[in-house]
C-alpha positions as CSV (number, residue, x, y, z in Angstrom):
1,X,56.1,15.3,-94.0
2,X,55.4,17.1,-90.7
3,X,57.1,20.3,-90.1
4,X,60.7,20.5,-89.9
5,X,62.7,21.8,-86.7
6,X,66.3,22.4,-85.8
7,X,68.1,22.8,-82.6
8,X,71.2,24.6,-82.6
9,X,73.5,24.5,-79.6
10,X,71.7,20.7,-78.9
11,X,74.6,19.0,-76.6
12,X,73.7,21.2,-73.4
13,X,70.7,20.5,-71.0
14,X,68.3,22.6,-72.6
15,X,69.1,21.4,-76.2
16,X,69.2,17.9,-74.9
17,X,65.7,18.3,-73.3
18,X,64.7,19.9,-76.5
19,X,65.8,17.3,-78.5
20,X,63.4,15.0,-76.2
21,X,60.6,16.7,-76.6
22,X,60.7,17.1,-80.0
23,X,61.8,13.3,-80.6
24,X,58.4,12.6,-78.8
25,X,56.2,15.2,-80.9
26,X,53.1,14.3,-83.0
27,X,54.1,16.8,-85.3
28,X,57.4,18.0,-85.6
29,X,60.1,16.0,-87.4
30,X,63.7,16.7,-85.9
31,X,65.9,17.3,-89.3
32,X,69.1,18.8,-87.6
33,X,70.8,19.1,-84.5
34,X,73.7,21.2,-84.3
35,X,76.8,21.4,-81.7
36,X,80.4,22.6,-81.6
37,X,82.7,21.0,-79.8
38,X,80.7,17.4,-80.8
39,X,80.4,18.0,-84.6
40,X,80.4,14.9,-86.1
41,X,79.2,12.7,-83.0
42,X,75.8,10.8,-82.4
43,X,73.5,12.7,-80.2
44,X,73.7,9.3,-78.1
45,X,77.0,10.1,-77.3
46,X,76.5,13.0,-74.9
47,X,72.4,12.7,-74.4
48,X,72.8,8.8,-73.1
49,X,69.1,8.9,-72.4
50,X,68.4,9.3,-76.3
51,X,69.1,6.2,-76.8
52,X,67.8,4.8,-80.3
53,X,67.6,8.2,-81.7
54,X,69.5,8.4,-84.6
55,X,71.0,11.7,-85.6
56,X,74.3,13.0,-85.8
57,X,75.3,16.4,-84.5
58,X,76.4,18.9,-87.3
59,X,78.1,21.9,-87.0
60,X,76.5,24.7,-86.0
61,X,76.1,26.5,-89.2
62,X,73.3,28.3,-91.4
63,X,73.6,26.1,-94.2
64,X,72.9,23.4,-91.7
65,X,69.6,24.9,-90.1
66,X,68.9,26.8,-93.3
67,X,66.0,23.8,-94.8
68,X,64.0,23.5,-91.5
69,X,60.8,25.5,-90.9
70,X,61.6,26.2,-87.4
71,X,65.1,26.4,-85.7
72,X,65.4,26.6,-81.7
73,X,68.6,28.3,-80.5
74,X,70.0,26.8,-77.2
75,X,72.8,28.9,-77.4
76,X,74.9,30.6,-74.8
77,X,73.9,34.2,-73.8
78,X,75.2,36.7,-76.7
79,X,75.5,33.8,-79.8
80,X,72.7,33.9,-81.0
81,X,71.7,37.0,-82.7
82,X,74.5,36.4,-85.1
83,X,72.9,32.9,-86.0
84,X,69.5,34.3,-85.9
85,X,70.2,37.0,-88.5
86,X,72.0,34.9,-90.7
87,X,69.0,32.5,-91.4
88,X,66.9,32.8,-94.2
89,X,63.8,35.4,-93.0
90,X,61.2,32.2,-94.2
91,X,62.6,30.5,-90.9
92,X,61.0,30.9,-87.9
93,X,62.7,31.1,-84.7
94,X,62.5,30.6,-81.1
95,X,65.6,31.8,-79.1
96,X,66.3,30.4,-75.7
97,X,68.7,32.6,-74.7
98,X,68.6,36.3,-73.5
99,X,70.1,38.0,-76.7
100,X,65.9,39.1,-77.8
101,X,64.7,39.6,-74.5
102,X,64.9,42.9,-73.4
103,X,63.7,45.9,-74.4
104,X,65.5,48.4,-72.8
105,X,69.1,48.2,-74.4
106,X,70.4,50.0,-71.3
107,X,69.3,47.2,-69.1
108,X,70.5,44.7,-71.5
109,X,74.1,47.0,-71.5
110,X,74.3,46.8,-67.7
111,X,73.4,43.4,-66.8
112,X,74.8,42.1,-69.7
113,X,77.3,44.2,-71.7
114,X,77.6,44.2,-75.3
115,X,75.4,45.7,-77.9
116,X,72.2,45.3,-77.9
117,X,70.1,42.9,-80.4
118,X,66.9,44.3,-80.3
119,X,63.7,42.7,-78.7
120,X,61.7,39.7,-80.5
121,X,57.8,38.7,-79.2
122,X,58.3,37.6,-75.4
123,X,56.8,34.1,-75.2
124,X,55.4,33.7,-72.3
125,X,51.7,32.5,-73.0
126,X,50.1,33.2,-70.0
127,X,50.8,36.9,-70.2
128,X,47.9,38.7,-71.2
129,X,47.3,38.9,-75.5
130,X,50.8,36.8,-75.5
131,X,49.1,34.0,-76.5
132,X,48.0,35.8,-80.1
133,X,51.1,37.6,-80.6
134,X,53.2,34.7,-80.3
135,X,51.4,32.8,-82.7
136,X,51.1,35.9,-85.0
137,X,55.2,36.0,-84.4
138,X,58.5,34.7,-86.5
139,X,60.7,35.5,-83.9
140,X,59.9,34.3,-80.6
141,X,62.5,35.2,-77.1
142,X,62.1,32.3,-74.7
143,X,61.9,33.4,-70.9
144,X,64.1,32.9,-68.7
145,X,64.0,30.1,-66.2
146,X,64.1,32.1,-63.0
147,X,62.1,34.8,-64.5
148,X,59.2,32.4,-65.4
149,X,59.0,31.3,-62.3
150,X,58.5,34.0,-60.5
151,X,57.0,36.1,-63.1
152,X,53.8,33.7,-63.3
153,X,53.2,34.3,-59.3
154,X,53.6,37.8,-59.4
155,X,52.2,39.4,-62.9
156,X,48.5,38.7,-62.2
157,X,49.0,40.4,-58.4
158,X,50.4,43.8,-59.7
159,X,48.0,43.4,-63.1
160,X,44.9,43.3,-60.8
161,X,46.6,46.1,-58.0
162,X,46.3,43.5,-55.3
163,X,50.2,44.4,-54.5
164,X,52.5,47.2,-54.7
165,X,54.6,47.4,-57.8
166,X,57.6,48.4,-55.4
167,X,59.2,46.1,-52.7
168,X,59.2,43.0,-54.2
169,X,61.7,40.5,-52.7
170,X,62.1,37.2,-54.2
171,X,64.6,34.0,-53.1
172,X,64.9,31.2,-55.7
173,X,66.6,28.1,-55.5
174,X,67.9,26.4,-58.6
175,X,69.1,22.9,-59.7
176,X,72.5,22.5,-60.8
177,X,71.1,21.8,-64.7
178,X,70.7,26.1,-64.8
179,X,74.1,26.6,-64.5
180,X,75.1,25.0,-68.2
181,X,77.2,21.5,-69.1
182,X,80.1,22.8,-69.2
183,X,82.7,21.7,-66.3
184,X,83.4,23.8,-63.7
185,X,84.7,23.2,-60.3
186,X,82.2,25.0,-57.9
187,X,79.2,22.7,-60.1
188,X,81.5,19.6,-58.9
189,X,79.5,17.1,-56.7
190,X,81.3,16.6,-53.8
191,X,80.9,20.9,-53.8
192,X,77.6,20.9,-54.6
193,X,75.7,18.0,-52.3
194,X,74.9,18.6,-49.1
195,X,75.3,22.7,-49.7
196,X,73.1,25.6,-50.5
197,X,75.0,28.8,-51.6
198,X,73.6,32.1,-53.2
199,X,75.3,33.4,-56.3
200,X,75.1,36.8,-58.3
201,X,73.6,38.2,-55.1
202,X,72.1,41.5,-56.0
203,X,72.9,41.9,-59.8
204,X,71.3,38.5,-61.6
205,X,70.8,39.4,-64.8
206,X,67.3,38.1,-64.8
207,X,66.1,41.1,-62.6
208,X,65.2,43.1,-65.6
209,X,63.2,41.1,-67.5
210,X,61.4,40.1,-64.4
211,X,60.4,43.8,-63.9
212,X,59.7,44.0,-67.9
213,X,57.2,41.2,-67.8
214,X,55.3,42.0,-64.2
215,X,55.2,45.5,-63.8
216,X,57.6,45.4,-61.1
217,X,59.6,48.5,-60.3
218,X,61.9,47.9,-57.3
219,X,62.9,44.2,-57.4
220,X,65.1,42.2,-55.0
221,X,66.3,39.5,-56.4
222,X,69.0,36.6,-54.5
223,X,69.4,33.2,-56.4
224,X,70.1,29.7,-54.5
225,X,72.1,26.7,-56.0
226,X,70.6,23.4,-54.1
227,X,71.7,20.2,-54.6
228,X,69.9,18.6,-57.0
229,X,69.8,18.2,-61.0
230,X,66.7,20.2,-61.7
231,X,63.9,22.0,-60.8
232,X,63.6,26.1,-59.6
233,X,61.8,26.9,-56.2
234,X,61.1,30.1,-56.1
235,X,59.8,32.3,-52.8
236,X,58.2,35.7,-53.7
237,X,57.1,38.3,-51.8
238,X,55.0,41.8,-52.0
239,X,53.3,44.4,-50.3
240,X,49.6,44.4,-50.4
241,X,47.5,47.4,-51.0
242,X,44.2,45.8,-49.6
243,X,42.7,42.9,-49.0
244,X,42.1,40.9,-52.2
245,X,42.8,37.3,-51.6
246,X,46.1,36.6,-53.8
247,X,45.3,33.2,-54.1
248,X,42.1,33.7,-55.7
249,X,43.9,36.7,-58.1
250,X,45.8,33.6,-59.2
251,X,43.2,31.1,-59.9
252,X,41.7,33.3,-62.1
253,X,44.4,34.5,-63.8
254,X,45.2,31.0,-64.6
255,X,41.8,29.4,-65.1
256,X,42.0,28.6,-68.8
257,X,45.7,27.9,-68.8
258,X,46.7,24.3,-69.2
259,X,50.4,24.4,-67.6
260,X,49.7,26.3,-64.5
261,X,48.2,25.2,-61.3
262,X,46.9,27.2,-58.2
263,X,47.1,24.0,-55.8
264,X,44.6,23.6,-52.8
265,X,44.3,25.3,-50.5
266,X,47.3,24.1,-47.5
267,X,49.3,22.0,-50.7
268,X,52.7,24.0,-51.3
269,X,54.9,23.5,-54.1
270,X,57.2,21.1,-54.4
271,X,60.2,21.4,-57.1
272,X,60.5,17.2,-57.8
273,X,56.2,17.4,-58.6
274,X,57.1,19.0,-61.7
275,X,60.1,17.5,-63.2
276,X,59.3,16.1,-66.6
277,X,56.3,18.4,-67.2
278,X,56.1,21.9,-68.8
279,X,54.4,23.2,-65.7
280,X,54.0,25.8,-62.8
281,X,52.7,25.0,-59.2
282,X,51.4,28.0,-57.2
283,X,50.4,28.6,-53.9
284,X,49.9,31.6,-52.0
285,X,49.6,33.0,-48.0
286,X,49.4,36.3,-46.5
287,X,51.8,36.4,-43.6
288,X,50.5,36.6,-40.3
289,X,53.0,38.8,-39.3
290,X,54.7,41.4,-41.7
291,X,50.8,41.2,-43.8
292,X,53.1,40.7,-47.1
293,X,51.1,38.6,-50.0
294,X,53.7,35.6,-50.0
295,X,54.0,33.5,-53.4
296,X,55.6,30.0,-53.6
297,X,56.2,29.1,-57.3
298,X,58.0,25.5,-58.8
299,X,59.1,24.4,-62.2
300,X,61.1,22.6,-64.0
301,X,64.0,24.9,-65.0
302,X,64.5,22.7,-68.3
303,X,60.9,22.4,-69.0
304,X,58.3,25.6,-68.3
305,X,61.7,27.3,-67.9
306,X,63.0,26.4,-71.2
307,X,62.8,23.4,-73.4
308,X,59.1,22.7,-72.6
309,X,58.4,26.7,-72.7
310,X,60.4,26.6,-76.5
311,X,58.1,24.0,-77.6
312,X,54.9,25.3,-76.1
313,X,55.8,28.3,-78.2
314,X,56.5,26.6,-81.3
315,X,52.8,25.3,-81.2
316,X,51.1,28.2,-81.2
317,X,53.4,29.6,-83.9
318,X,52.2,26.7,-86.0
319,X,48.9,27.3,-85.1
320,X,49.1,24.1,-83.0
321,X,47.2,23.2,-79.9
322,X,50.0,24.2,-76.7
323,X,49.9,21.4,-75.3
324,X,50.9,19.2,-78.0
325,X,53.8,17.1,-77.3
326,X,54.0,18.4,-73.7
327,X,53.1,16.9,-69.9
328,X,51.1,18.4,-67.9
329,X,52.0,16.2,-65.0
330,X,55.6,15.4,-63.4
331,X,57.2,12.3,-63.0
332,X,57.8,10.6,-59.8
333,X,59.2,9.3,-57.8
């Protein structure tokens, strides 16, 4: 037998995508899938693309994730702390929610609210040493889509001083898919097509753990909704302090990491390149005329910015190559 993984919370989009990936993987076996409101159901019954995959969805319990070696929790913000502690301490587990986040239970308080969990391993591979103390870790947070994105195209520039830490300014569009499964009118397509509109302007709750993970000290932070299913486009921006090429910064940041890709020189990123794939396209300009380092980063918000970053995790927590199971390359058209 391979090694046995769970997915609790597996009827939304992340859980779905999850359970996709992991139907796919050389060596994971998917023992138990869990859901609420769709106890009792096939998985084929909400996740029409599984079709052929044949597994029930259980209620989301501990005795029903309790046997697996590895659970993922695709839970909504604040649930899964509860679940998490109630598992047996043999289980390892990533979290894709923001309950293990944050460091700083004042941040978590204000953006947030509630008490505060306590912080797991951040797993984000690409940081520097993440790599060894996810795979060294039992409890692993998943990032956050929209801090992902734009914390792989600004980290290395603060890390190597080639921008200011203060005045960062960052504008990211986002697929409908981010916003959850459940029903609500504003997600509605005849609202959503042919409309861009921000949301949570000035108070997203991903602004902390952006600044946690880059350095970042002053952050301004405005989220998009676009019309389409999937996918995170994100714009940022930063003051330089001389005249280090930011492009170059980045490509050797990234140089031995598999999932993120410094395109060519005059290529710019394009949010339907990486749907299907656990990966990150950069590119990077100085502006002519404010002299700010600009930074154009695109993912997959259900893949590198959670379901594909869950199970990139998992691998190195199991001692696994990263990539296993994973794309590196998008689908299209």
């Amino acid at each position: 037998m391979g090694i046995r993984v769970a997915v609790a919370g597996a009827s939304g989009y992340a859980g779905g995508e999850l359970l996709r990936l992991l139907a796919g993987h050389p060596e994971f076996d998917l023992a138990a899938a869990t859901a609420h409101s769709h106890a009792g159901q096939p998985v084929t019954a909400v996740h029409r693309n599984l079709a052929g995959l044949d597994l029930m969805f259980a209620a989301t319990d501990p005795a029903a994730l309790a046997d697996a070696d590895l659970v993922f929790l695709a839970l909504p913000h604040g649930q899964s702390a509860a679940l998490a502690a109630a598992l047996p301490g043999t289980v390892k587990v990533v979290d894709l929610g923001a309950d293990h986040r944050l460091r700083d239970a004042d941040a978590w308080a204000r953006y947030y609210g509630g008490g505060h969990a306590g912080a797991w391993t951040y797993g984000l591979p690409e940081l520097p040493g993440q790599r060894a103390a996810i795979a060294a870790a039992t409890r692993v947070a998943n990032t956050g889509c929209y801090a992902v994105a734009t914390t792989l195209a600004l980290a290395p520039l603060i890390a190597a001083g080639a921008v200011r830490s203060t005045d960062v300014v960052v504008v990211a569009a986002s697929g409908t898919s981010g916003a959850g499964r459940a029903a609500k009118a504003h997600l509605l397509g005849s609202e959503v097509m042919g409309d861009l509109s921000p949301y949570k302007v000035g108070a997203h709750q991903h602004v902390p753990e952006i600044k946690q993970a880059t350095g970042a000290t002053t952050l301004s932070f405005t989220p998009v909704l676009a019309p389409m299913p999937r996918g995170i486009l994100a714009t940022v921006t930063a003051v330089p302090t001389g005249d280090a090429d930011p492009r170059e910064v980045l490509a050797a940041a990234y140089a031995d990491a598999p999932f993120v890709h410094v395109l060519p020189e005059g290529a710019w990123p394009h949010t339907a390149a990486t749907a299907g794939a656990n990966s990150c396209h950069l590119q990077a300009a100085v502006d002519v005329d404010s002299g700010r380092v600009i930074v154009v980063s695109a993912i997959d918000n259900l893949g590198k910015g959670a379901a594909g970053q869950a199970v990139q995790n998992a691998n190195l927590m199991f001692d696994l190559p990263e990539t296993t199971g994973l794309s590196v390359w998008g689908i299209a058209p």
